[in-house]
N, C-alpha and C positions, 0 to 999 in steps of 0.2 A: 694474139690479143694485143691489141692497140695501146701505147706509153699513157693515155687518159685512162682508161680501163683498169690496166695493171696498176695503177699509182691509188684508185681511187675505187673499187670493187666493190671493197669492204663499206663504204660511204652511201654507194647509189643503190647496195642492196638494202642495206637496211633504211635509206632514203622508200625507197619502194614499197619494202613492207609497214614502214608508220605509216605511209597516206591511206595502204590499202585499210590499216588496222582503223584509222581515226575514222574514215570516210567511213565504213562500213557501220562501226560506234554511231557516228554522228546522223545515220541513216535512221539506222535503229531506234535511237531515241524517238526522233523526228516522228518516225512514223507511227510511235507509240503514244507521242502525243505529249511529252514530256514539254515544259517551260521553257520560252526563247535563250531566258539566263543562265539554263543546263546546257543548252545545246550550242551557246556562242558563247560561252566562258574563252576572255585572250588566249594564246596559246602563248605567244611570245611579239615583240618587234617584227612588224615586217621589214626586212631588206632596203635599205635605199637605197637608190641608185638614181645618172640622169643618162639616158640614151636620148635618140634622138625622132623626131616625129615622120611622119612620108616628105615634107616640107624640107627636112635638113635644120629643122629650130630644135633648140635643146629641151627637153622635157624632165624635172625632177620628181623622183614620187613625193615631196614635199609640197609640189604645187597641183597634189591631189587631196592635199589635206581637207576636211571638213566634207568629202564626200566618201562613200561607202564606193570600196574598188573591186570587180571581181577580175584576175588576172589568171591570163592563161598563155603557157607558154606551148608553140606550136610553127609549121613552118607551112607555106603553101603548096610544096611540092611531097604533102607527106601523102602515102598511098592509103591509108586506111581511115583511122580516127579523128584527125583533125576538118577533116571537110562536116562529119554530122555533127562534131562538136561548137563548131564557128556555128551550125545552123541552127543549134540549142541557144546559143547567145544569141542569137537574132532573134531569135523569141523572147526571150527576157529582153531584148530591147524593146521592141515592141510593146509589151507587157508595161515596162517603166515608162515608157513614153507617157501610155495612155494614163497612169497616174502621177504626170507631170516630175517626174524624178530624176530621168535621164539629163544630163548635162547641169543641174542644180546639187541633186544633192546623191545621187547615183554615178560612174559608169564604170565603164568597160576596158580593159587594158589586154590588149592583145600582141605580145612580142614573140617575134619571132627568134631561131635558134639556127636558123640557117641565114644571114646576111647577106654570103655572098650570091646565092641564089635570089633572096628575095629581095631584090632593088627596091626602090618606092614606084617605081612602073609598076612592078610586078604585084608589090600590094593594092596596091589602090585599084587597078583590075580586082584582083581576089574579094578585098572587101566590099567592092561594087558589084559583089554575086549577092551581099548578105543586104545591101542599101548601108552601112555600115556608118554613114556620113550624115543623116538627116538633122542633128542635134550637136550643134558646137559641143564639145569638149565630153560626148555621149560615148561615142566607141572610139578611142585612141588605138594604134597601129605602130608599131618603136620597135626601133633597131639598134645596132651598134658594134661593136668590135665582138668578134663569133666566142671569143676564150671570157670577156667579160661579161657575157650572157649568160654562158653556162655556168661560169661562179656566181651570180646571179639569180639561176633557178638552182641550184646546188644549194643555196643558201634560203631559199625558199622550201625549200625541200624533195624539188622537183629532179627526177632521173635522166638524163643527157646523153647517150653516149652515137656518139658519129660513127656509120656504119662504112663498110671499105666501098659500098657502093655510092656513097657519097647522101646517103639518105641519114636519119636519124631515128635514134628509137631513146623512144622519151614516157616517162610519166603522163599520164591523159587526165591531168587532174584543174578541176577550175579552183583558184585560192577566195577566201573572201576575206575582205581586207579592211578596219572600220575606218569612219573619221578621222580617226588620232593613229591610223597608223598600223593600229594594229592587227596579227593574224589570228582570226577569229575562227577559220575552217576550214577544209579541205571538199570537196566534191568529188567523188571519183566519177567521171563525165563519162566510163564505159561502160556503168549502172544503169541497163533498160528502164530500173526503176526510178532512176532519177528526172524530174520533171519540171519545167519553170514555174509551176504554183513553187515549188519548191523554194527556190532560189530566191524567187522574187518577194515572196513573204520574211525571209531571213534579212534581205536588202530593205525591206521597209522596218524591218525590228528595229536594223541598228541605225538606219536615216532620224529615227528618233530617237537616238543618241541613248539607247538599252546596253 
C-alpha cells in the first residue's frame, strides 16, 4: 500500500461511499419527480482553485462565477470510464449549445489528474475526439501540479489514488456546481441510467438562478 493510500484510506473510502450515497439519493428523487429545490439544495462551497488552461493562462474557479459548472475530474490515458464519460459531456454540450447556454451561462470543466502524462498536446488531441472547443469558454481542459489536483478533488469529494502501474483509479463522478459557487450535486456518471435530459435540465434550473 502506497504512502497516499495509507495516510489517507480512511478519507477516500468514505469520500466513495457519500458520492455513491448522494448520487444514487439524488437519482431517486429525480426520477420520482420531486422539485428542482429538493433535489439541488447547496451541499456546501465548492473548492477553489486556479490551474492552468491547454494555453499555459491561468484559470480561477472565481472567473467561472455567474455560470453554472459541471466538473469532472479524469485523465486521458484511463482504460475504462473516462472515454464514455467525456462522451456523455459532449452530449450535454451539444444539448446546451442548442439552447444558447454553453459559454454564457453554462460550461464544462474537465481536469485532469494525471499532468504529467496529459501535456496540452495530448489534451487538445483527446478533446478534439469530443469537438470540445466549438464555444469560447464552453468546455475548459486544466491542469497543474499532479499533489495539488488530487487535494483538489479530495476536497471536492472525489476518490484519487495512483496505481503502481502508473494508471489511476478514481471516483467516476460529474459535480454540479452553481453560479455562486456552489456544490449543488454529485452524478455518478457509471449510472446506465443516468442521461443528458438529465443534466441538462438541472443546468437550466440553476442558469435561472433557483
Amino acid at each position: 500500500m502506497n504512502t497516499f493510500i495509507g495516510k489517507n484510506w480512511f478519507k477516500l473510502a468514505l469520500g466513495a461511499i457519500l458520492i455513491a450515497m448522494i448520487a444514487s439519493f439524488a437519482y431517486k428523487l429525480w426520477a420520482n419527480g420531486s422539485e428542482p429545490d429538493q433535489r439541488l439544495t447547496a451541499m456546501k462551497q465548492a473548492p477553489s482553485f486556479q490551474l492552468e488552461d491547454l494555453d499555459g493562462k491561468p484559470v480561477a474557479s472565481q472567473d467561472m462565477d455567474g455560470k453554472v459548472r459541471l466538473v469532472y475530474f479524469f485523465y486521458s490515458f484511463c482504460p475504462d470510464v473516462c472515454m464514455p464519460t467525456t462522451f456523455l459531456l459532449s452530449q450535454v454540450q451539444e444539448s446546451l449549445k442548442k439552447k444558447d447556454l454553453l459559454g454564457t451561462k453554462a460550461e464544462i470543466v474537465s481536469i485532469t489528474v494525471d499532468p504529467k502524462r496529459d501535456t496540452p498536446e495530448v489534451l487538445k488531441e483527446f478533446g478534439n475526439r469530443f469537438e470540445s472547443k466549438p464555444v469560447p469558454g464552453g468546455w475548459t481542459f486544466l491542469r497543474g501540479e499532479e499533489s495539488k489536483i488530487h487535494k483538489l478533488a479530495e476536497d471536492f469529494g472525489i476518490m484519487v489514488i495512483k496505481e503502481k502501474d502508473g494508471n489511476f483509479s478514481h471516483s467516476n463522478a460529474i459535480l454540479l456546481v452553481d453560479p455562486k459557487g456552489k456544490l449543488r450535486n454529485y452524478y455518478d456518471a457509471s449510472n446506465p441510467e443516468l442521461d443528458v435530459d438529465h443534466i441538462v435540465k438541472d443546468v437550466v434550473t440553476l442558469s435561472k438562478g433557483k
